[in-house]
C-alpha positions in Angstrom: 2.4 20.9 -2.5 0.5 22.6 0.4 -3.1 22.2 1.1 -5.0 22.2 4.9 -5.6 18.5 6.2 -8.9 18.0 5.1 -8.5 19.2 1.7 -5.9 16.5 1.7 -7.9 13.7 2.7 -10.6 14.7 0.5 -8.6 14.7 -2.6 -6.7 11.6 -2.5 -7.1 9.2 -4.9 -5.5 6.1 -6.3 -3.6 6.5 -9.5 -2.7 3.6 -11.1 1.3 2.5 -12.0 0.6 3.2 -15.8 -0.5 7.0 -14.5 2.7 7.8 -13.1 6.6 8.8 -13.9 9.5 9.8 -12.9 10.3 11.3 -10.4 9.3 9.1 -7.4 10.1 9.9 -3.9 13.8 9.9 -2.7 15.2 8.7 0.8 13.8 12.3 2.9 10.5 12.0 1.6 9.8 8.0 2.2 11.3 9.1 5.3 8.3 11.7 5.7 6.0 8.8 4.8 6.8 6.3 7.3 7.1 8.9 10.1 3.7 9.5 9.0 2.5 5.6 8.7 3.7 5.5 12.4 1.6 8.1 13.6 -1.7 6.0 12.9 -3.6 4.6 15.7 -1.3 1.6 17.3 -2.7 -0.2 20.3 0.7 -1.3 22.2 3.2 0.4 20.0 3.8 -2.7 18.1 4.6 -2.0 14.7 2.7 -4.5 13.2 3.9 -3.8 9.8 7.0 -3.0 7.4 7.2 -1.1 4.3 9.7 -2.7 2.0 10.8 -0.3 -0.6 11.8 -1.2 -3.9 13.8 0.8 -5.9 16.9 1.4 -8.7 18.3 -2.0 -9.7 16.2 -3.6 -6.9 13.1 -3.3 -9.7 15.0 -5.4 -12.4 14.6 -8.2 -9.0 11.1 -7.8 -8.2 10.3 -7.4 -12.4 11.7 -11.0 -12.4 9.7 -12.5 -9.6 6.7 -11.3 -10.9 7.5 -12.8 -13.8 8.1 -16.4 -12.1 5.2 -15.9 -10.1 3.0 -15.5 -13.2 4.9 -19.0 -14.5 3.7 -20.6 -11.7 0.2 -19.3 -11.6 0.0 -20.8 -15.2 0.6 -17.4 -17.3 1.5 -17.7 -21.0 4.5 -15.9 -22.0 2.5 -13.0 -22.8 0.9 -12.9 -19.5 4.3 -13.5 -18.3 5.8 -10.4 -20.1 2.9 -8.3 -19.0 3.9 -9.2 -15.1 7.5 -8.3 -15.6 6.6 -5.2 -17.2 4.0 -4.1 -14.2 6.3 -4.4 -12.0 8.8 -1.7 -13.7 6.1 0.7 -14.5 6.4 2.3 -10.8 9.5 4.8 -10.3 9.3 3.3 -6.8 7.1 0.2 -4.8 6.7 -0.6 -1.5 5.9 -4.0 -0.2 3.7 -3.9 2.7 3.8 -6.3 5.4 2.1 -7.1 7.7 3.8 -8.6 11.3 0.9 -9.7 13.2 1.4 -11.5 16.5 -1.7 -13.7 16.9 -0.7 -14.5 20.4 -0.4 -11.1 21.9 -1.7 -11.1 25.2 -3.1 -7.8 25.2 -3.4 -6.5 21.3 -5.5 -8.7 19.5 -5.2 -9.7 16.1 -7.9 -7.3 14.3 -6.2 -4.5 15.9 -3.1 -5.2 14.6 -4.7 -5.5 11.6 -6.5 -2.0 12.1 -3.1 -0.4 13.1 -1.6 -1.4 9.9 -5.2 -0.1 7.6 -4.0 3.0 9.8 -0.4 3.1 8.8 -0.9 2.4 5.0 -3.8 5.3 5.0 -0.9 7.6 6.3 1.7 6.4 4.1 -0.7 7.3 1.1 -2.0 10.2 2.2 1.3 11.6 3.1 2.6 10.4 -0.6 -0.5 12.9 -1.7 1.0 15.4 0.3 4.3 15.5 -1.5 2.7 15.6 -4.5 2.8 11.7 -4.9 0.7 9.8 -6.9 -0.2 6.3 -5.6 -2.5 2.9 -5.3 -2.1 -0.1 -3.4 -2.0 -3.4 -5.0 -2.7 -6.9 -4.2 -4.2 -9.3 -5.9 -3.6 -13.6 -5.9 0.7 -12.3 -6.5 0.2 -11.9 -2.3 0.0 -15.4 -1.7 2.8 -16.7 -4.2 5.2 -19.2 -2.0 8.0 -17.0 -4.1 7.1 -13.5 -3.6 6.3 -14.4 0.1 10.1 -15.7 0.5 11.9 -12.8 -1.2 9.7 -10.1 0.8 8.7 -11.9 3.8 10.3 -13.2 7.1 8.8 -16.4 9.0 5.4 -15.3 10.5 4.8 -12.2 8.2 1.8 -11.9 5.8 2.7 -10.2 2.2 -0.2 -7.5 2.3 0.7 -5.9 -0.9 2.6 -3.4 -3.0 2.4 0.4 -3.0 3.1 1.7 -6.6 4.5 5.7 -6.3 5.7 8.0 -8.6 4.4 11.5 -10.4 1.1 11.5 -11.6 1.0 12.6 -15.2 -2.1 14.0 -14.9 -4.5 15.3 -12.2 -6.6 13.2 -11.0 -10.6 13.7 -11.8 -12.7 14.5 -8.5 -14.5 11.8 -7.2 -18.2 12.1 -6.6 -18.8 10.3 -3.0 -19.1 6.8 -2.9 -22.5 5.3 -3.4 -23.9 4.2 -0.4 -21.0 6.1 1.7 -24.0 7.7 3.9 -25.0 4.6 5.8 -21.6 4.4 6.5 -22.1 7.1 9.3 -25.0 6.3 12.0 -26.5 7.4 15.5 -26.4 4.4 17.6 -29.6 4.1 20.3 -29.4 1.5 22.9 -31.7 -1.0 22.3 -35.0 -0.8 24.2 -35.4 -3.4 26.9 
């Protein structure tokens, strides 16, 4: 897929794990994506974040964790079997996370934050590019002692899961967000 860089950003939109198949990206084009991700805005060069990919085999792991995740959050076994199955929908996820150093004497916190809001915009908007199909998901799964552990090292936050693959449809156009105008004003100093 080829379009100009605006029509780009102006056409990407999340499409949901049950919206998308086979193929997802190989090795080259996640590749693409992170070189993209680390192009965003980082005050410091620091990285604050990893993309964890999960892929092949590797979703028969995460399909499973889900699944004791939603035990422990007090699922049924139907709400059990619908985590497990979530999880395999994707062709390919990636765990973001997020590697935030509180203490940073000159970078702090919210713009590590910001860096990584910058990174994961890339990421998606380069999956667009490739003629990926995308959506980031979080949720209450995020803060599961047992999801943290398997994605996770000491002092990382679990931000989420990518779901990628090949949209099986197009996408409809989105009509601008309500209220998206006030999200643009001219500042004036106050008068003193």
């Amino acid at each position: 897929m080829t379009m100009d860089g605006l029509t780009l950003l102006r056409t990407r939109a999340s499409i949901g794990p049950k919206h998308l198949a086979e193929p997802g990206p190989d090795e080259a084009q996640l590749r693409l994506m992170l070189e993209a991700a680390l192009h965003a805005p980082d005050h410091g060069e620091l990285v604050p974040y990893r993309f964890k990919v999960v892929s092949g085999d590797a979703r028969q792991d995460m399909s499973r964790l889900f699944g004791e995740a939603a035990r422990r959050a007090g699922k049924d076994d139907a709400g059990v079997a619908l985590d497990e199955e979530r999880a395999l929908r994707p062709p390919v996820t990636v765990a973001v996370v997020a590697r935030v150093d509180m203490g940073h004497p000159q970078v702090p916190a919210h713009e590590q934050w910001v860096a990584l809001g910058g990174a994961l915009a890339n990421f998606l908007n380069a999956a667009h590019a490739l003629g990926f199909g995308g959506k980031m998901l979080s949720g209450a799964k995020v803060r599961d002692p047992g999801l943290v552990a398997a994605f996770c090292e000491p002092g990382e936050t679990l931000v989420g899961w990518i779901a990628l693959g090949t949209p099986l449809k197009a996408p409809k156009p989105r009509a601008p967000k309500a209220g998206g105008e006030a999200a643009l004003t001219h500042w004036v100093a106050a008068q003193r």
